[in-house]
C-alpha positions as CSV (number, residue, x, y, z in Angstrom):
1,X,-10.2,-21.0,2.1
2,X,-9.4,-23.7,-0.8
3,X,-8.4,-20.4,-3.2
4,X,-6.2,-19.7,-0.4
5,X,-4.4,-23.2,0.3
6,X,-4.3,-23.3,-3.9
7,X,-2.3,-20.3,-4.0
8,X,-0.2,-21.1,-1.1
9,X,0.9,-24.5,-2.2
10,X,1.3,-22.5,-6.1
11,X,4.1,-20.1,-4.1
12,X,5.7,-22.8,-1.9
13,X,6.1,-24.3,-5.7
14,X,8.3,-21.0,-6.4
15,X,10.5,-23.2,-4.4
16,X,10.3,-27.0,-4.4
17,X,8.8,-27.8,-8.2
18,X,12.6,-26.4,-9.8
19,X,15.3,-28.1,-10.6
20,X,17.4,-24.6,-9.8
21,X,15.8,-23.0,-6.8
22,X,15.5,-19.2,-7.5
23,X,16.8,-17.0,-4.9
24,X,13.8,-15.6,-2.7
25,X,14.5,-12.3,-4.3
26,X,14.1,-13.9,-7.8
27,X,11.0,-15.6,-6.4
28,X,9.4,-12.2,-5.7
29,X,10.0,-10.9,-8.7
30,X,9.2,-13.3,-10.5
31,X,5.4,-13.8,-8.3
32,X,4.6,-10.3,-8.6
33,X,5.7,-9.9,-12.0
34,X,1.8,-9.4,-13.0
35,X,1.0,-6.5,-10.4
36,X,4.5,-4.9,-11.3
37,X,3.6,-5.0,-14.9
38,X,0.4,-3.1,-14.6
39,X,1.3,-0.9,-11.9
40,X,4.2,0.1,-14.3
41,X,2.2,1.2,-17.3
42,X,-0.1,3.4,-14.6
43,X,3.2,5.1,-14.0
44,X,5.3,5.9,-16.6
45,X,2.6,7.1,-18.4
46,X,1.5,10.2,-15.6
47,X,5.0,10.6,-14.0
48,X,6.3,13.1,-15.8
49,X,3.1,14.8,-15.2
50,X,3.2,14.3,-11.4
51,X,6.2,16.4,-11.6
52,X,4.4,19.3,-12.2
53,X,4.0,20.8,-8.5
54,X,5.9,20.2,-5.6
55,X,3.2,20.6,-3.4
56,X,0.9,17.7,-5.0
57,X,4.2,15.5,-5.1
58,X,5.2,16.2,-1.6
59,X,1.2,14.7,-0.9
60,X,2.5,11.0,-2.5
61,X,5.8,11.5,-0.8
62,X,3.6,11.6,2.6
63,X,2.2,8.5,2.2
64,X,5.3,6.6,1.4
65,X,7.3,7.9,4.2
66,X,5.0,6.5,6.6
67,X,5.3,2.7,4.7
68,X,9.1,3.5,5.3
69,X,8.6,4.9,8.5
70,X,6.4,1.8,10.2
71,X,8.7,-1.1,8.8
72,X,12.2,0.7,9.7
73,X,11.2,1.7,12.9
74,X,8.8,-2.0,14.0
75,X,12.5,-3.2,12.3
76,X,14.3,-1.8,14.7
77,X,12.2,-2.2,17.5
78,X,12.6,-6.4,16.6
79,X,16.1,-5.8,17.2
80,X,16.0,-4.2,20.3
81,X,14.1,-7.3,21.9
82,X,15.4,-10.1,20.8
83,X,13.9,-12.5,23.3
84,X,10.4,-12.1,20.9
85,X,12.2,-13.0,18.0
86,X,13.1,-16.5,16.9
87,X,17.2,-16.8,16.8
88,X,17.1,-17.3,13.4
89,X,15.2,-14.5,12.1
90,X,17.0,-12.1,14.6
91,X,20.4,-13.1,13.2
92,X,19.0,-12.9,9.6
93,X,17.3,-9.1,10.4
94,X,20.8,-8.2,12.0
95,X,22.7,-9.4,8.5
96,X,20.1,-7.5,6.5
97,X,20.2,-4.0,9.0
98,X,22.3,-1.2,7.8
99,X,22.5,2.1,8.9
100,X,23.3,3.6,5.8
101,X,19.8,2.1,4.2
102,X,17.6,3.5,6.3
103,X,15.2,6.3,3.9
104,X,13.0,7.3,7.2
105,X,15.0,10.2,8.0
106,X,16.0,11.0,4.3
107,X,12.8,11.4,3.3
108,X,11.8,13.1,6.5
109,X,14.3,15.9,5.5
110,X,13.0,16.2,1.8
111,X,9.6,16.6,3.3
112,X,11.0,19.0,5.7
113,X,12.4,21.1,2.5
114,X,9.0,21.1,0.9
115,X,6.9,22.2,3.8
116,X,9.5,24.6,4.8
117,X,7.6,27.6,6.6
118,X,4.2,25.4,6.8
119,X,6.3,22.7,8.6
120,X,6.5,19.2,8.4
121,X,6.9,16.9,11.8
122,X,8.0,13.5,11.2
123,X,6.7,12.4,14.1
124,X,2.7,13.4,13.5
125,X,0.3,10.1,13.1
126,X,-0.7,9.1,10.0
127,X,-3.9,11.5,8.8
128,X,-5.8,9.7,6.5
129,X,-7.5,6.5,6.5
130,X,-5.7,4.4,4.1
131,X,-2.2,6.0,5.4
132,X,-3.1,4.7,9.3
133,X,-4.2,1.6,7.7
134,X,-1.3,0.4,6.2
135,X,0.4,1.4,9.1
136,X,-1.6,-0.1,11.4
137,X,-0.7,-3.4,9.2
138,X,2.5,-2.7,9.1
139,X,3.5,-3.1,12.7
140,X,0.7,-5.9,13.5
141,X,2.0,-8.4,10.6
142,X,5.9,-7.5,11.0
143,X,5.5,-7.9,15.0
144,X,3.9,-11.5,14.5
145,X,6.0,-12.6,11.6
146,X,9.5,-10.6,11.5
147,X,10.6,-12.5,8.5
148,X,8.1,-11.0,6.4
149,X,10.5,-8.0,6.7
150,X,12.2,-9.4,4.1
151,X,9.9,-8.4,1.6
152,X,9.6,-4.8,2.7
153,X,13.6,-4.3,2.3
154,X,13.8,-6.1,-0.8
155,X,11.1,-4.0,-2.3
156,X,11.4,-0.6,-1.2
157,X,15.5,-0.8,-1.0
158,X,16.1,-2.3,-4.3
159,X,13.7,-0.1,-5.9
160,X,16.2,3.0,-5.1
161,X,19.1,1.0,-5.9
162,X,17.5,0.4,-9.5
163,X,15.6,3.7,-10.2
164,X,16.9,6.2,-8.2
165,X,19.2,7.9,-10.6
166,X,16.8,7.7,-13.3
167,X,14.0,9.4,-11.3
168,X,16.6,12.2,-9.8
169,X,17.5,12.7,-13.1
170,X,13.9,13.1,-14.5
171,X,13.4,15.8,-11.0
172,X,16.9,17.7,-12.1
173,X,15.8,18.2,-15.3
174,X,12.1,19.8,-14.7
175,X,12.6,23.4,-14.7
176,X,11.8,25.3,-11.5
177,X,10.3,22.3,-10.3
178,X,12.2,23.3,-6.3
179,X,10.5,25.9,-4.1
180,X,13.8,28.0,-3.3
181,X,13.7,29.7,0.4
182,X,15.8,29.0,3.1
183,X,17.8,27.1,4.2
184,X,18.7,27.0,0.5
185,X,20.4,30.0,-1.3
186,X,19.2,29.2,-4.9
187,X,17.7,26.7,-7.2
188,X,20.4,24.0,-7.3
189,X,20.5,24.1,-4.0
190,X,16.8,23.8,-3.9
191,X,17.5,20.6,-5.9
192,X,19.8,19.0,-3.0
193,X,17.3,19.6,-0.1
194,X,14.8,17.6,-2.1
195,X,16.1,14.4,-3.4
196,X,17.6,13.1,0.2
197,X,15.5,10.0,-0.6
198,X,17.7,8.9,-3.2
199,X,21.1,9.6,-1.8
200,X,22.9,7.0,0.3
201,X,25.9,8.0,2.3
202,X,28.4,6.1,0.4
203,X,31.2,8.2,-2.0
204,X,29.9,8.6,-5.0
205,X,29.7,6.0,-7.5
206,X,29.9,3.5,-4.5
207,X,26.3,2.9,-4.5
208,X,26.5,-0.4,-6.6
209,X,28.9,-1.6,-3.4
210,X,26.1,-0.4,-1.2
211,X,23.5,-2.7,-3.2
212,X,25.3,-5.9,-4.0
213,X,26.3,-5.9,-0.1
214,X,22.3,-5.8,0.6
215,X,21.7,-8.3,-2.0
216,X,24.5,-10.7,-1.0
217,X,23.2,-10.1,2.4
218,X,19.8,-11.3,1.2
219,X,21.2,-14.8,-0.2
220,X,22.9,-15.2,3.0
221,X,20.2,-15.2,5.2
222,X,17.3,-17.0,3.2
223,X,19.2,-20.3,3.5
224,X,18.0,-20.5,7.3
225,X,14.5,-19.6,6.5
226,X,11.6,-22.9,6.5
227,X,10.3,-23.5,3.0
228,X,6.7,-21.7,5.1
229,X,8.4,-19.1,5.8
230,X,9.7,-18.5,2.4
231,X,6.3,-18.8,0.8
232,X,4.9,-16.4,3.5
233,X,7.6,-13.6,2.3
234,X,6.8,-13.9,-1.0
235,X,2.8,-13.4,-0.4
236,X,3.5,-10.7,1.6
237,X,5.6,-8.6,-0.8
238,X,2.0,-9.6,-3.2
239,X,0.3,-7.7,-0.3
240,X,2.3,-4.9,-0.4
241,X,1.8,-3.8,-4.1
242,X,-2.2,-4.0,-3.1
243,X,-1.7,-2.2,-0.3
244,X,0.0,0.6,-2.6
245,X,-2.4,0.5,-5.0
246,X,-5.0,1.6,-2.4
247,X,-2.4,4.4,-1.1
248,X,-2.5,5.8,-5.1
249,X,-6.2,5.9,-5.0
250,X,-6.1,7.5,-2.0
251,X,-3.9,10.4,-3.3
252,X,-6.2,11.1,-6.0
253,X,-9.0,12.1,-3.6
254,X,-6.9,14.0,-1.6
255,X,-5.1,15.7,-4.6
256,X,-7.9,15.8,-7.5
257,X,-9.1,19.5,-5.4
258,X,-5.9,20.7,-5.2
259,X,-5.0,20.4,-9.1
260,X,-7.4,23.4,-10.5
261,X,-6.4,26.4,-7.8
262,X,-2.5,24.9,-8.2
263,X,-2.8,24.9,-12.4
264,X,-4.2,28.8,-12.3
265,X,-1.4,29.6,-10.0
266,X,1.5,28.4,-11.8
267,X,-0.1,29.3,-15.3
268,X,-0.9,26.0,-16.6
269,X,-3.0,25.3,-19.1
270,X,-5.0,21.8,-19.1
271,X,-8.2,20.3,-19.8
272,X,-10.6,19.1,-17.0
273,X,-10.2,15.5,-18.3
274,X,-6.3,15.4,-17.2
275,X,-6.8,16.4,-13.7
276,X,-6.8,13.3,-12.1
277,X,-3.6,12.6,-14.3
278,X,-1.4,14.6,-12.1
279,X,-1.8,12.7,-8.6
280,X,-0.9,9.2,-9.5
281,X,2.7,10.2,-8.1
282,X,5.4,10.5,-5.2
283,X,7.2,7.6,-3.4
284,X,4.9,4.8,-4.6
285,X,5.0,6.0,-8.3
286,X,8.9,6.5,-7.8
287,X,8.7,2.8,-6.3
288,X,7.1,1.2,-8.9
289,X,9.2,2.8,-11.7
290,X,12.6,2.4,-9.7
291,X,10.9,-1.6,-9.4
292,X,10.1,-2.0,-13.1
293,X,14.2,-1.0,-13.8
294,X,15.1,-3.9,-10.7
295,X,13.0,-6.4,-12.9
């Protein structure tokens, strides 16, 4: 309890000890600048070899789109009852709510793709443990504190604002990285039915619109936030780099048997040692190097 009231009052700090107040998005990057930092240096050294299989990326991809999943839909649910929300947090979730943001059904559609004849249903419970735990977390702590919600959009939205390009880029360029079958007619195709994620329905090069609106958005609405609840956001968006941490390590159990049957199919030669190297990947790998370019 004292290690938790010492780094409370270190957070509320973020705040109150400058002369020029950060913004609360500065303030999270800034806090979780340590657990960005090493995250990043897990990622950028096994992306590329993530990229390998589809089928072992669509397994990360899984566990990401339920993170997306729970906050955008306990989001919305927030704003269909207001009467549980206090009015100030309801107005500052409806600045912050945009259609055109949303990644749920995005990704549900790239998963979609990669199943294709095996089938993917959006709407199927979380399967593993870690995956219905963070989910489970998800909708308790957002439905008792809404303005944590801040976090999750800040994270998870700017991170495909910042990366996005870079990591479709990275996809494009890995040759016959696409399963190509129906409803796709060839390989770039292929390529368009599985990078929804990173596509916002904006004309293109209108993104950067897209993003300073959310941002601007963001400043907006943290001026009628308490200095508590301010500090609370920032702890949270601490949380959720833990809670992807134990999503990754999850993903290598589930993974580490497929990658021996999946390297003798494709023709792959590797040695035993760099198994484990090709799981650490799909939406939380893309998050955390999409983060590192937002910082």
């Amino acid at each position: 309890m004292p290690h938790q009231v010492d780094e409370e009052k270190a957070l509320a700090e973020v705040f109150i000890a400058q002369p020029h107040r950060p913004s609360i998005a500065q303030a999270i990057n800034a806090d979780t600048k340590d657990l960005h930092d090493t995250i990043n240096v897990r990622v950028v050294k096994k992306f590329e070899l993530g990229l390998n299989d589809y089928r072992l990326y669509r397994q990360g991809v899984i566990s990401f789109y339920h993170v997306y999943e729970a906050f955008e839909r306990t989001w919305a649910k927030l704003l269909a009852n207001p009467a549980g929300v206090p009015p100030h947090i309801y107005a500052a979730l409806q600045a912050l709510a945009d259609p055109r943001l949303s990644r749920t059904p995005q990704i549900a559609a790239d998963l979609e793709y990669f199943y294709g004849a095996e089938g993917f249903d959006p709407k199927r419970a979380p399967d593993t443990p870690q995956r219905k735990a963070v989910v489970d977390y998800i909708e308790k702590n957002l439905t008792e504190k809404p303005h944590l919600l801040l976090a999750y959009a800040h994270i998870y939205y700017m991170a495909l604002f910042a990366g996005g390009k870079i990591l479709v880029r990275m996809m494009l360029a890995k040759k016959d990285f696409f399963p190509v079958h129906k409803p796709a007619g060839s390989y770039e195709e292929a390529q368009k039915f599985g990078t929804n994620m990173f596509l916002f329905p904006v004309d293109k090069g209108k993104e950067e619109g897209l993003r300073n609106k959310f941002k601007d958005a963001m400043c907006e609405v943290e001026g009628a936030l308490t200095e508590a609840e301010k500090t609370e956001i920032i702890k949270e968006a601490r949380e959720i780099y833990f809670w992807n941490d134990r999503l990754v390590d999850e993903l290598e159990k589930i993974c580490e048997p497929m990658v021996v049957p999946l390297v003798i199919e494709r023709g792959h030669v590797i040695f035993k040692e760099h198994q484990t190297k090709f799981i650490i990947f799909g939406t939380f790998l893309l998050f955390c190097l999409f983060y590192y370019c937002a910082h």
